[in-house]
N, C-alpha and C positions, 0 to 999 in steps of 0.2 A: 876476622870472622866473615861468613859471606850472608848473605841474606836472600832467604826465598822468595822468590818472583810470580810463583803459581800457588793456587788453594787447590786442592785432592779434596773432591766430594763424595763420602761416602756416600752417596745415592748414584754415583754413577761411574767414577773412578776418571771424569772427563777433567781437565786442567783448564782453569779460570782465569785469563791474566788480570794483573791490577793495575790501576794506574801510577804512574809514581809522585814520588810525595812533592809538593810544591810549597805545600807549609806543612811545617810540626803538629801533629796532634798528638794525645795522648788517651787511651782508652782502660776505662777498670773491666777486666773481663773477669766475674766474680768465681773464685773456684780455681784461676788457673795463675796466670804470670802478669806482668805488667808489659804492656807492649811498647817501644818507643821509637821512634822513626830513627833512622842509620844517619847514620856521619853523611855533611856533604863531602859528597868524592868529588866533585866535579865532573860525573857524568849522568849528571838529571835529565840536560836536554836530550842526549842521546839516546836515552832511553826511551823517554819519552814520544820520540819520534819513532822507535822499532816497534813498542808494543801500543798496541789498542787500549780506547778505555773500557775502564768496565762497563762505563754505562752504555756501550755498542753490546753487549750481550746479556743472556738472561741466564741466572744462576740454577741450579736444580735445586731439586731435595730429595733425599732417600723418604719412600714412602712410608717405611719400617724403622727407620733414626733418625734424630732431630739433630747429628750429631753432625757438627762440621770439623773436618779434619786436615791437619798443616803434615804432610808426608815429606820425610825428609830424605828418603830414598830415589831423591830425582837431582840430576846433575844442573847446577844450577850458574855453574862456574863462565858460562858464556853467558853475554851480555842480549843476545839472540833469541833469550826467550826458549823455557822448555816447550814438549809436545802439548798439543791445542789439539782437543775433541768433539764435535758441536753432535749430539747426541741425539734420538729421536725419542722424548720421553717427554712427562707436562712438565709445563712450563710453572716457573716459580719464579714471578721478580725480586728480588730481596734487595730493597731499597735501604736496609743497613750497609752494606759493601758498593755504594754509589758513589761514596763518599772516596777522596784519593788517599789511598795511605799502604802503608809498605812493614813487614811484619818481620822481627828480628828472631833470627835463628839462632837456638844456643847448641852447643855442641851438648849430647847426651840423649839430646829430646828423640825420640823416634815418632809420638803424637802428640799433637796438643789438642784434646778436647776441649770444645767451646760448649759449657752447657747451658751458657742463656746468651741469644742473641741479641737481647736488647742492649746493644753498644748505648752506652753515655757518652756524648761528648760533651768537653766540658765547654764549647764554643759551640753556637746556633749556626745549623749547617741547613742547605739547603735542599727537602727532598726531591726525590722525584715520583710522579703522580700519576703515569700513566706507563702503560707496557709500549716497546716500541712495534710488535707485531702480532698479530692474532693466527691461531690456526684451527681446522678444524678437523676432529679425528672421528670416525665411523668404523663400526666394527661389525661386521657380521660373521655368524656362523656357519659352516660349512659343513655336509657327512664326509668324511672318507670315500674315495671311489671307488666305487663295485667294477672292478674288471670283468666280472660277469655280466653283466648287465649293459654296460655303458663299455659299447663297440670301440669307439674312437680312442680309449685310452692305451689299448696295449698297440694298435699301428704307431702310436705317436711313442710309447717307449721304446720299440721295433726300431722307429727310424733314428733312435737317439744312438741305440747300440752300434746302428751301422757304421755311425761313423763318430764316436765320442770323443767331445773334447771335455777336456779335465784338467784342473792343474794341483799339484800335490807342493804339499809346506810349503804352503804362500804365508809369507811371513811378518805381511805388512798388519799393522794392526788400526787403522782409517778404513771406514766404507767407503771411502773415493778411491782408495789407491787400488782395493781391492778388484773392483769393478772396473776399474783401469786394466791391469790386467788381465783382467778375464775376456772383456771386449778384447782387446791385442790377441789373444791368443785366438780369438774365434775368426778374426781378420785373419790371423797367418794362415791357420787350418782350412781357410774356404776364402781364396782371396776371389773367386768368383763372385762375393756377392759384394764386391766395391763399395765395402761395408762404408757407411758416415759415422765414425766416431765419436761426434762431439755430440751428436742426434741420438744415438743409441747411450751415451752418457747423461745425457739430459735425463733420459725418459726414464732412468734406473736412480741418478741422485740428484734432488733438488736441493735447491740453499737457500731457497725460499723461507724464514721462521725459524732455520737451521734445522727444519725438517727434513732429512736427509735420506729415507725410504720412501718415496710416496706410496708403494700400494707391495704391498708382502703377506704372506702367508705363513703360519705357524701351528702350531698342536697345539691341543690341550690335551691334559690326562686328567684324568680322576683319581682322587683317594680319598682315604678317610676324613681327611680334612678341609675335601673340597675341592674343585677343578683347578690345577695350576700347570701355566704354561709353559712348551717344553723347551726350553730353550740348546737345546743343540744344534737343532738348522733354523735355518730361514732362508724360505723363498721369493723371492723380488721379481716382479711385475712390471716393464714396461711396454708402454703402445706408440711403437714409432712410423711413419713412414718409410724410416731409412732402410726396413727389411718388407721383403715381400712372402716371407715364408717362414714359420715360429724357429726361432733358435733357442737350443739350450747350449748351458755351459756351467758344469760342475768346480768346484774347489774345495781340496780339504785342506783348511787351515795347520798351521804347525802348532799353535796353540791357542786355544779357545780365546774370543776375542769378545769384548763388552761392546756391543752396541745399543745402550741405554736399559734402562726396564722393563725387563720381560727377555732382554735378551743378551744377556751378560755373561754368556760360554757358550758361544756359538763355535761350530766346530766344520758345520757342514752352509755352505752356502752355493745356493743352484740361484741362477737369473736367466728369466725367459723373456723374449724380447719378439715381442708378436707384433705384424702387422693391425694398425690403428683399425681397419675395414675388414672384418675375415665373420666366418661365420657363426654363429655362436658356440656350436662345440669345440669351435678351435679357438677359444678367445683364451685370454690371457689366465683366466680365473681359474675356468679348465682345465687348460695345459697346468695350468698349477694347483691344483686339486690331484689330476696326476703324479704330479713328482712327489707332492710333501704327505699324500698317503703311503707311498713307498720310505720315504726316509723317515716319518713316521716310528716305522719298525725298527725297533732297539738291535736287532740283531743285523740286518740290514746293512747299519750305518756300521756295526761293527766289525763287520765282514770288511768292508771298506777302508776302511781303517788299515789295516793290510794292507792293501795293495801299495803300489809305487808306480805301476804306468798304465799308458791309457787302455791297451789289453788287458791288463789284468785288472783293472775295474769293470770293464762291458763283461768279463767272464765273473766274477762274481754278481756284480748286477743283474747280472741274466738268469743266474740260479737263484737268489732270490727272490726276482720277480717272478722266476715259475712257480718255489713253492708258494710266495703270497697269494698266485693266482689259484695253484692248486686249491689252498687253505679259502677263498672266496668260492670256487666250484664246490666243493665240499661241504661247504654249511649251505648252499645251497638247494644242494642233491638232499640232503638232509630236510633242508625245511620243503621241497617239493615233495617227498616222498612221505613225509610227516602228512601233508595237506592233503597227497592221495589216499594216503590209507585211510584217513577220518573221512575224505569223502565217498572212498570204495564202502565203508563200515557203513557210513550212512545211505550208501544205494543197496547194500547187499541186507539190511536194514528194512529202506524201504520196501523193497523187493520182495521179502521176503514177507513182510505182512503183506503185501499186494497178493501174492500167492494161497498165502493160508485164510485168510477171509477177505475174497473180492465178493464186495456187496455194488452192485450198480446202484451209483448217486450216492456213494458215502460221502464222495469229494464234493458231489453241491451242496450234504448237509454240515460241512466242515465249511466251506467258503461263506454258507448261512452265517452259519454261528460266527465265524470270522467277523464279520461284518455286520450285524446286526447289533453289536454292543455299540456302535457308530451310528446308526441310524438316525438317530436325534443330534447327534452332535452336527449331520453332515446338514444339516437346517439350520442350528440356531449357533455354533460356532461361528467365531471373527465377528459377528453383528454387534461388537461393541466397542472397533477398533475403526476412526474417521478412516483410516488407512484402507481396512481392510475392505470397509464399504466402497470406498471408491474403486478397489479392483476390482469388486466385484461387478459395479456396472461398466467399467469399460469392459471387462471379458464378457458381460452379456450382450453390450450391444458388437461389440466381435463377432459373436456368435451370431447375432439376428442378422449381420448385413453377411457374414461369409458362409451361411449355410442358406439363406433364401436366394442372394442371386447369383450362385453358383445352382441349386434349385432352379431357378427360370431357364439358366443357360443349358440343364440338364434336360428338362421340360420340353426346351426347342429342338433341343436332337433329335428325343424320342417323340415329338412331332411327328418331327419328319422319317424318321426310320419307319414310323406306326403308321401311316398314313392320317394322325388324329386321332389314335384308340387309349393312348397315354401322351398329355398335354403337362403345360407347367404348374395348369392348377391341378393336376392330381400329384406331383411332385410335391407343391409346397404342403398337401393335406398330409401326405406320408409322411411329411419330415416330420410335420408338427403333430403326428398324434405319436408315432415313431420315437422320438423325441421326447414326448412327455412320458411315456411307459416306462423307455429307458431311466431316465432320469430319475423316476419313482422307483422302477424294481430292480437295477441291475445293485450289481456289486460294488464296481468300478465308476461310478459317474463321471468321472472327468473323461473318460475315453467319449467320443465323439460320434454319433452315428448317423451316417448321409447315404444316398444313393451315390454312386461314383459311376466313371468314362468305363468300366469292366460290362459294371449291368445295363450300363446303356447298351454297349457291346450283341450282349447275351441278348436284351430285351430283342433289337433289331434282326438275330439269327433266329428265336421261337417266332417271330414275326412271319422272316421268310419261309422257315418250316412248315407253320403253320396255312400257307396256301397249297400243299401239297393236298389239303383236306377241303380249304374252300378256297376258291380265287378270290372271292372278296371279302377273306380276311374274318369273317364272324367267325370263326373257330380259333379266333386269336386267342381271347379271354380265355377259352375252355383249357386249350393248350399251357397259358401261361401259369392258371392257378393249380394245375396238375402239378407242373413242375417246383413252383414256389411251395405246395405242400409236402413233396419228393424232399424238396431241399432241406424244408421246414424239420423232416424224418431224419437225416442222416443227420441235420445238426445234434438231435434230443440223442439221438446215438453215441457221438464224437460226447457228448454234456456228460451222462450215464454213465458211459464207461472211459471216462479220464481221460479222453485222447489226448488234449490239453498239453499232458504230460511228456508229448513228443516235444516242444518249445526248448526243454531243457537241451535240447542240440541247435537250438536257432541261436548262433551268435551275434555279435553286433553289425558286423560284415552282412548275416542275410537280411538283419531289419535296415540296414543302411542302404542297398540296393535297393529294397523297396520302394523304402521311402524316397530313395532319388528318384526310380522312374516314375511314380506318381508326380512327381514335380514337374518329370519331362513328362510327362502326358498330357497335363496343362497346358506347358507350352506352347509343345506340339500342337493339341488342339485349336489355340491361338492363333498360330502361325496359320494350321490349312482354311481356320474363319478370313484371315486376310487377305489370304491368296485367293480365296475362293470368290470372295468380297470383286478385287480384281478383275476376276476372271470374267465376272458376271457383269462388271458396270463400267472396265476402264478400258476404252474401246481407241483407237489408231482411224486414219483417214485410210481403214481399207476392206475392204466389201469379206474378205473372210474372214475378219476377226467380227466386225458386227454379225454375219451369220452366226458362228460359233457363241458370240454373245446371246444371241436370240436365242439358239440351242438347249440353252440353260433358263431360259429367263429371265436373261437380263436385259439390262437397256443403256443405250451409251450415256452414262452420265459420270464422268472421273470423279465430279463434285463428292460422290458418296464413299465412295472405297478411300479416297484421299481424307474424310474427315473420319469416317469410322478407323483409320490407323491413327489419327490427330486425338481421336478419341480413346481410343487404349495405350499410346504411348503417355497422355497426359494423366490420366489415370493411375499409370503405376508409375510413375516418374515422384507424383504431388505422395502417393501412398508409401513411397520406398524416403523420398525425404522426409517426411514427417517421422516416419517408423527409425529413421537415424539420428535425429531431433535430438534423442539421449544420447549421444555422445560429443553433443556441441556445449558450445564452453555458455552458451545463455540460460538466465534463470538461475536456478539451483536444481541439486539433482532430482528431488522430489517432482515441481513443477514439471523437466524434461520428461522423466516417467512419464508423469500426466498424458502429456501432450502427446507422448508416442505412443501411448494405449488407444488411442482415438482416431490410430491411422488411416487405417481400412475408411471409417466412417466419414471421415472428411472427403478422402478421396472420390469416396462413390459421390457424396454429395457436388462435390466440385465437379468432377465430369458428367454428372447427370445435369446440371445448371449449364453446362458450355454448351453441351449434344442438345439439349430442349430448350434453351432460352436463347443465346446466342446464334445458335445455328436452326432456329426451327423454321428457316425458308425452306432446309435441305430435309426433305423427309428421309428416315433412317427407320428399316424395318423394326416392327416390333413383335412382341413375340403373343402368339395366335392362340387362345382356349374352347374349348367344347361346351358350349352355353347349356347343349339339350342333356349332356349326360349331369346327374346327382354327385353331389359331394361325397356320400356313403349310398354306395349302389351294390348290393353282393350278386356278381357273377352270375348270369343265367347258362348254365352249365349244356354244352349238348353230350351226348352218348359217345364217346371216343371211344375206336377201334384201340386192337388188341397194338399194333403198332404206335397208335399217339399215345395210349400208355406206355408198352416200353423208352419211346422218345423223350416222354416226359421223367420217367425214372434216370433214366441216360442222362439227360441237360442238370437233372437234380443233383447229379450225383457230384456234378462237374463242379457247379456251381456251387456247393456245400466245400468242396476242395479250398474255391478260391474262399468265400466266409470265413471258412477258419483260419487257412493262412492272414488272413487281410484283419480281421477280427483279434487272433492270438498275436499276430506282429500291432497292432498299434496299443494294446495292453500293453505289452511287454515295453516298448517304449515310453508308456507313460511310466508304470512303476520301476523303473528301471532305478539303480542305485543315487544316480545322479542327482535325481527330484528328489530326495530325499521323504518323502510320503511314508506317510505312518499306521496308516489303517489298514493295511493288506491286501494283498491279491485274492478277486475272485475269477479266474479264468473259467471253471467249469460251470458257475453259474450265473456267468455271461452269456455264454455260449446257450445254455438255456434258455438265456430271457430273448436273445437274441431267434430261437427257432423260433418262439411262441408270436414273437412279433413280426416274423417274415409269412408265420402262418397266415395272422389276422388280415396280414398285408393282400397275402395273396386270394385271400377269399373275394375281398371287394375291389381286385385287379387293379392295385395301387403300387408302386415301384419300390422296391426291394432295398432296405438298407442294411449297413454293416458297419465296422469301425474304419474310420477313414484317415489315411493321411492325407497332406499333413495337419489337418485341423484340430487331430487329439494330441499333440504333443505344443501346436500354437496356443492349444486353451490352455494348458500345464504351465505355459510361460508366460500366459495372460492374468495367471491366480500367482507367478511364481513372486517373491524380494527377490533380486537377484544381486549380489557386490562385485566388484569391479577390482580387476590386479594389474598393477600394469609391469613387468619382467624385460628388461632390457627392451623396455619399448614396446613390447606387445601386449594387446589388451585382451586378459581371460577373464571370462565371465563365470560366476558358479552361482546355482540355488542355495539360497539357506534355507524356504524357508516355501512350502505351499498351501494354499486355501484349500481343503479338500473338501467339498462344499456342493448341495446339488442344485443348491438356487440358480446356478448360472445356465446348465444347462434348461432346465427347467422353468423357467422366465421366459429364457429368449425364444425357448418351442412354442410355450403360447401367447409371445408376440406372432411370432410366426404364422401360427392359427387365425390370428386375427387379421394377418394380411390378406387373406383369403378376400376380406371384404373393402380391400384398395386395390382388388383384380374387376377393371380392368384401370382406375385412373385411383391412384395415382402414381401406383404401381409401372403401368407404359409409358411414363417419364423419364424411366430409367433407360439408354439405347442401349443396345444389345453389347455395342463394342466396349461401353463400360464393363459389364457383365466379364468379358475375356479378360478386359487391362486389370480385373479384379484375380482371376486366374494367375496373370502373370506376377501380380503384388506375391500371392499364396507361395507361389513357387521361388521367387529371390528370397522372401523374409526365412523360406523354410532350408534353403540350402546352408548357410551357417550352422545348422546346427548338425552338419553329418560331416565324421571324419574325414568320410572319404575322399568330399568333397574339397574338404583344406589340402588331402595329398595331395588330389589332381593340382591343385594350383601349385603345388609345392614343384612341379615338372615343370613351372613355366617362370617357377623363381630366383632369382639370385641366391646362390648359397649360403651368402654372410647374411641375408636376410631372416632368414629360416629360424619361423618361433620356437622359444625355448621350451619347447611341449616331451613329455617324457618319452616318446616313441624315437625323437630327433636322436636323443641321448643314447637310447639302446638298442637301437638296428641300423645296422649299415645303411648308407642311403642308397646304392641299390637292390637291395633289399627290401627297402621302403616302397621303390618306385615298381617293383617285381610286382608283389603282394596289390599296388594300386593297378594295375596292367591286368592282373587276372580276375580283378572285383569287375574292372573297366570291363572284360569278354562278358562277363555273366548278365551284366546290364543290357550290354550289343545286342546279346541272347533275345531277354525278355523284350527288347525295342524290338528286333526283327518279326517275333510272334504277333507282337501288339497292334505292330503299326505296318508292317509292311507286309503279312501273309492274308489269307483272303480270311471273309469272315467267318468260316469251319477251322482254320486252323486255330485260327484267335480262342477257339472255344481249350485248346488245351493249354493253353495259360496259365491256368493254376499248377500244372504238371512239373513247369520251369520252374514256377516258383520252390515248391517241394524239393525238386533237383539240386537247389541251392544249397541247402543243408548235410545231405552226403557228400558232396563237392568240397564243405567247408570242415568234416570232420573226414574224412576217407584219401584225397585227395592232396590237399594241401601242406599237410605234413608232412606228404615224400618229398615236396617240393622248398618248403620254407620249416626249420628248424623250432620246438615247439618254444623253443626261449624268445624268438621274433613273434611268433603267434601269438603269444601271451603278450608281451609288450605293446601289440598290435592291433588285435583283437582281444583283446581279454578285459579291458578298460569300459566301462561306461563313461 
């Protein structure tokens, strides 16, 4: 008789050797046979030295049978030991077969069920107590690839057909041998890439645990009974050095092959072998989300099946993957035209009652009612949550330091544009009473409302205008509040009758623009404080620049222009580190919060301490008020000809333009999807509260506000919880969760109010250059949060770097970079008007803006296809 050498595990069909026997035991295995050790042959030693012991490996178990099984249908007749299978499934130590012993085969048996493992020996043996290796397994799930959608994957099937390698009735049944082969053949097929074999073997089977797939991909299906996994292919993942470019390489087995649990009739096996550094759409996971969505397909694989060479695989393949690709395009086209119809029903809908009873101010009393169920909540909500309370004073004093001295620094321009006729204390009284009205009557309270660099603009042109009528300026006043009541008229107009409703063509692309150049106007502004700084005080050992100094008013002292940039650099340096504070590894996350909500105000505070107490040898201008005029003073009006009225209707008209765009773009960015905000939009009765209060404004020749970036979407994220994801390394941020609350605007205004009475000390503590480096803090904090702004960098980045962000996935990257080049012209656009045309042209500014929107609906779909657009722009 011969006697079996290997155990057949019904949990995985892999071969277990034993050790052999060195002494007699004897085991009762209840139910079945008596087992007895074999005759000595006199070849114990020999044996002994061919095979391993058991206890160098770990036994399985079927998940589904308890049942271990003696298979007599393996050649046993060589002393060499049958096939060995080290399998990737959990691990089970079964410290019963530790023990050495050798199991006698009778002629007839075909199984022996074992149905209780608890072996007796009849002699005290000694266990074993601990595993020899640990592993650890991770699963994740994946959708299927949209070939519609996600660009990258039909180039990378494209390139597979060009040149396919495949190998047909491979007929080894070891995932080493396997993959052996398949690397050889990829080596013969492309001996250009001086493939490393033993590297690209590595990276495919480890023997690490006898975990022999490190990273593979597979289906699931669904049925009645639950998700279970498909086991006819699998797809293997390696990340090597030894390629610089992803390789694939297909094989269809001759007959379905066990490689442990979950995959025990594999038929089809693909391995890609990607370089370790590449970009994320070509990683390894990817390229394998690619293939095993196609093989996936039952029919697919069975078309395949078929073939026999490597032509007529790519030619089946390839009409497969059209129609799978069709069959993606299709449901598609389906669910797009689903979405258009319900949205055409619902404009053809709207439309349609807008026709049959237009009532002007239906839409303010519908934003009313909207919002007035809210009313009391937007007071006395979160006031019982430690959490909530502390947002909400760090977002008010936010508010009191980045709307009063960006105020002063507004205050001093129109100083100086005015000759003195609007000062920074009539700026801070605007804001603050401005401010308080809003925040009681608007719709919207979190939106932000400031004077802005526009109406500086505008104020400085009715200025010049207004000498046409008097050279010294008294018919300034008369002029401005004509116009401010002009403008005041066309807003209650645009409120009335629903202009509003044009916004539904503003996409993210034209509030993104905006919001960038306001960022760069900052800047900007910044910069020509510097240079001008400069100009006027940092004087050479030579007789025409001090002229040219004197020219201006200045005087050779380097001392001041060198610490006013020492003064705005340290400013946004101390306010940009603190504000990144939450992403350092100190504290915990709550505390970092903290600490970075209180950016702004440390900063000001520290540069205001270095500029006044450190440096107060070096006197540093400060910013200049109108003692003899009243806090509320109403305009003594003269008789304006038939011309300063129409001028004033003219500048109204203009300037109503920009309000609403500037006004309806920073709404729209607060409520926008993303914030996830729960009490509705009031756009038409915004716009309202807003005329009424440019009205009051302009009665007592106080400067003009409107909704501001970036400050209304900085307070949104000032009230926001925000959580944190980190994806192949890159760190996305999303709202859960917002205060929607009016105490904060409303606080901080009459703080604001009450600064009035630290004009002039201790308020001119503050030096001017602070005031900019504050500018400049406004402008870094606020560019993160615009897409655009991520492409642009995207031009200057390594491709394997490139975050995992959904646009990456589904438009080509020049196409990406197209789309960022033609946002890029339209900004150039507004900079050229802003900043570089004279101050009449600057008045049609708001015109550019407008122009953005049929540009983004009329223009750019001849040029970019609407399935990029939507991936592109379609996203909040």
């Amino acid at each position: 008789n011969e006697y079996k050498s290997y155990l057949s595990m019904s949990n995985n069909g892999g071969y277990i050797p034993l050790d052999e026997p060195q002494q007699s035991h004897s085991f009762e295995i209840p139910g079945a046979v008596i087992v007895e050790p074999p005759p000595d042959d006199g070849k114990d030693e020999e044996r002994t030295r061919a095979r391993p012991s058991l206890a160098d490996f770990n036994a399985r178990s079927r998940n589904r049978s308890n049942d271990t099984i003696l298979d007599s249908n393996v050649d046993f007749s060589s002393d060499e030991g049958g096939p060995m299978s080290l399998l990737d499934d959990n691990i089970s130590v079964m410290t019963e077969f530790s023990h050495r012993v050798n199991m006698k085969y009778r002629p007839g048996w075909k199984k022996l069920n074992v149905f209780n493992r608890s072996f007796q020996r009849q002699e005290k043996i000694e266990e074993m107590h601990f595993c020899s290796k640990l592993y650890h397994t991770k699963r994740h799930i994946f959708p299927l690839k949209d070939y519609h959608d996600e660009a990258r994957a039909m180039r990378d099937i494209q390139k597979f057909l060009d040149h396919p390698i495949v190998l047909f009735k491979v007929c080894h049944s070891g995932w080493e041998e396997i993959v052996k082969d398949m690397i050889r053949e990829l080596a013969r097929e492309k001996p250009e890439l001086k493939l490393d074999k033993a590297r690209c073997l590595k990276s495919l089977c480890s023997k690490d645990a006898d975990y022999l797939i490190p990273e593979c991909i597979q289906g699931i299906r669904e049925s009645h009974q639950g998700p279970y996994t498909d086991q006819s292919f699998i797809t293997a993942i390696g990340n090597t050095n030894a390629v610089t470019d992803t390789q694939v390489v297909m094989a269809l087995l001759d007959k379905p092959v066990n490689f442990g649990v979950g995959a025990e009739e594999i038929k089809f096996v693909c391995i890609i072998i990607v370089p370790t550094k590449g970009k994320h759409t070509k990683s390894g996971i990817e390229v394998g989300r690619t293939y095993s969505t196609l093989l996936a397909d039952d029919r697919l694989r069975h078309s395949l099946l078929l073939t026999h060479t490597a032509a007529e695989f790519a030619h089946e393949f390839e009409i497969e993957v059209h129609r799978i690709h069709k069959e993606h395009e299709k449901r598609e086209r389906e669910k797009s035209l689903a979405n258009a119809s319900i949205q055409r029903e619902r404009k053809d809908a709207s439309t349609s009652n807008k026709r049959q009873r237009f009532i002007p101010g239906r839409l303010i009393v519908e934003d009313f009612k909207r919002r007035a169920k809210w009313y009391l909540s937007d007071y006395v909500a979160d006031l019982t949550s430690f959490d909530s309370i502390q947002k909400m004073i760090s977002a008010t004093l936010f508010l009191y330091f980045s709307l009063l001295l960006p105020g002063i620094a507004f205050g001093v321009l129109n100083n100086y544009y005015t000759n003195g006729m609007i000062d920074s204390k009539n700026v801070i009284v605007s804001q603050a009473l401005s401010g308080v009205l809003y925040s009681l009557f608007a719709g919207q309270p979190l939106v932000v409302v400031m004077t802005t660099i526009p109406l500086v603009i505008y104020t400085k042109i009715i200025y010049e205008i207004s000498l046409n009528w008097d050279e010294n300026g008294e018919f300034f006043y008369t002029l401005y509040s004509m116009t401010g009541l002009s403008n005041a008229g066309f807003l209650a107009v645009y409120a009335f009758t629903g202009a509003s409703n044009i916004m539904t063509h503003c996409s993210r692309s034209t509030e993104e623009i905006m919001g960038l150049f306001i960022s760069l106007a900052f800047i900007v502004d910044t910069v020509k404080y510097t240079l001008g700084e400069f100009q006027r005080y940092y004087c050479f050992d030579n007789s025409s620049i001090v002229e040219e100094a004197a020219s201006v008013g200045g005087e050779c002292d380097p001392t001041k222009p060198m610490l006013s940039l020492l003064l705005i650099l340290i400013t946004v340096y101390i306010g940009v580190q603190i504000f990144r504070f939450k992403y350092s590894p100190y504290l915990n996350a709550a505390k970092r919060v903290i600490v970075a909500d209180y950016a702004l105000v440390v900063a000001v505070v520290v540069g205001s301490a270095i500029g006044s107490h450190f440096f107060s040898s070096i006197p540093l201008e400060q910013f200049k008020v109108n003692e003899s005029r009243w806090l509320f003073e109403f305009v003594k009006m003269k008789t304006p000809t038939a011309a300063a009225v129409m001028t004033s209707i003219g500048l109204g008209f203009l300037m109503s333009i920009l309000f609403f765009m500037e006004g309806n773009i920073s709404a729209s960015i607060v409520t926008n999807p993303q914030n996830k905000l729960k009490k509705g939009t009031a756009f038409h009765l915004d716009m309202l509260v807003i005329a009424a209060i440019n009205a009051t404004l302009s009665l007592f020749g106080l400067p003009w506000v409107h909704g501001a970036l970036p400050h209304s979407p900085l307070h949104v994220r000032a009230l926001a919880d925000i959580e944190e994801h980190v994806d192949n390394g890159h760190l996305t941020e999303t709202i859960v969760y917002v205060r929607e609350t009016r105490l904060t605007t409303l606080v901080s205004h009459i703080m604001i109010g009450a600064s009035i009475f630290m004009i002039p000390y201790p308020l001119n503590l503050i030096p001017i250059p602070v005031l900019y480096g504050l500018f400049l803090f406004l402008s870094f904090t606020s560019l993160g949060e615009f897409q655009m702004w991520e492409r642009l960098v995207l031009i200057f980045t390594e491709q394997n770097l490139y975050p995992p962000i959904h646009y990456v996935r589904k438009v080509p990257q020049k196409i990406i970079h197209c789309f960022t080049f033609i946002q890029l012209l339209q900004l150039m656009a507004l900079c050229a008007v802003s900043f570089g045309g004279s101050a009449y042209l600057k008045m049609f500014f708001p015109f550019i803006i407008i122009l953005l929107m049929p540009i983004r609906e009329k223009v750019l779909p001849k040029l970019i296809s609407d399935r990029y657009l939507d991936a592109l722009d379609g996203e909040h």
